[in-house]
C-alpha positions as a printed NumPy array, in Angstrom:
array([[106.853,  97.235,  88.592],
       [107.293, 100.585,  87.111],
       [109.767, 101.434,  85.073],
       [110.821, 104.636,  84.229],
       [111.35 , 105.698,  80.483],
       [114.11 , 107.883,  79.327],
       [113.565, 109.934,  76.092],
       [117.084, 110.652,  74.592],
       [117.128, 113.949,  72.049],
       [119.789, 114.734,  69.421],
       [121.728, 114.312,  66.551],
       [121.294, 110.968,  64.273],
       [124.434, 112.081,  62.022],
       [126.343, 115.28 ,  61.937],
       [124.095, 118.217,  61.613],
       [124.957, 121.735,  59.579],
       [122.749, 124.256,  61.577],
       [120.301, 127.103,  60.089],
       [120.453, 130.559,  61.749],
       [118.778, 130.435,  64.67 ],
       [118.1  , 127.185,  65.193],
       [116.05 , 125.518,  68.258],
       [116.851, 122.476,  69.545],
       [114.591, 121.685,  72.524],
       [111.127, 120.821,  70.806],
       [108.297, 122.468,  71.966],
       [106.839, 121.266,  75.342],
       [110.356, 120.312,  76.62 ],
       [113.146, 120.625,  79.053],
       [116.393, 119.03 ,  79.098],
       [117.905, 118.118,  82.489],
       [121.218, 117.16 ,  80.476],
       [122.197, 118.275,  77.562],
       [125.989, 118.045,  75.691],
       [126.59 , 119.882,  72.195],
       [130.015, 119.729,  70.337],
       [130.59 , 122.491,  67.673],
       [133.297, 122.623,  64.711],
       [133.331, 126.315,  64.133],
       [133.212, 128.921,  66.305],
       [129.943, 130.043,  67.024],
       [126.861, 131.576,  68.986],
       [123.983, 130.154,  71.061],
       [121.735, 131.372,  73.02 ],
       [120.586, 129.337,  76.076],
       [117.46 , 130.227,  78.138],
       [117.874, 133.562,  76.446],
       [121.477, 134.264,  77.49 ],
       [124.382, 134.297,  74.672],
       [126.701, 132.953,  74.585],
       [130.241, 131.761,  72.393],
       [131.298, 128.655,  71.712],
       [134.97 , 127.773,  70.274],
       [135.434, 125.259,  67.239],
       [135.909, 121.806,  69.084],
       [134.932, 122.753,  72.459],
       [132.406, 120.835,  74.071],
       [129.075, 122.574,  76.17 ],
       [128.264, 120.125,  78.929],
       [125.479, 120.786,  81.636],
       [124.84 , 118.309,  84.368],
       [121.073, 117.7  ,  86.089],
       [121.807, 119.997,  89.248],
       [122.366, 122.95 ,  86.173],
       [119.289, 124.916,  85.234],
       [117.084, 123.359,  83.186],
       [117.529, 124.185,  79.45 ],
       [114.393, 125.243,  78.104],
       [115.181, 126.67 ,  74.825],
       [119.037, 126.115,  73.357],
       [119.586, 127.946,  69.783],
       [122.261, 128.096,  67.826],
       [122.458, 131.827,  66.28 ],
       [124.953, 131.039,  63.41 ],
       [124.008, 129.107,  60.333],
       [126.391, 126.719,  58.159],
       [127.662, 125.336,  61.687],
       [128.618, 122.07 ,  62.015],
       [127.682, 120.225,  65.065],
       [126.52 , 116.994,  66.991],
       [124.247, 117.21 ,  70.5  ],
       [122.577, 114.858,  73.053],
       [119.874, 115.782,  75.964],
       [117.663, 114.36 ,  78.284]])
């Protein structure tokens, strides 16, 4: 029987970003991905920038683009993400 195996990324506790920080390692794509922000701030994602409010949640679902390269521009930002 095969099984497939599901490798989850993200946060283990809250995490304070640097300035541009990357979050898909290298070698990856995320089908899913969800990253909650308390400050406003700045990503880019795939190369395109974008803003983010404090509290606002970024969702993409699997028929999305895949994300390969998600970084958050600001530093000192407070935030918690999951992807697949």
């Amino acid at each position: 029987m095969n099984q497939t195996v599901i490798k989850y990324h993200g946060s283990q506790a809250v995490e304070t970003s640097v300035a541009n920080q990357e979050l898909v390692p290298a070698g990856y794509q995320f089908t899913k991905m969800s990253l909650e922000v308390d400050q406003d701030c700045h990503v880019r994602v795939n190369g395109q920038s974008l803003f983010i409010r404090a509290g606002r949640v970024f969702n993409t679902e699997p028929t999305d683009p895949a994300i390969t390269s998600f970084v958050v521009v600001d530093e000192g930002i407070t935030f918690t993400w999951i992807a697949v």
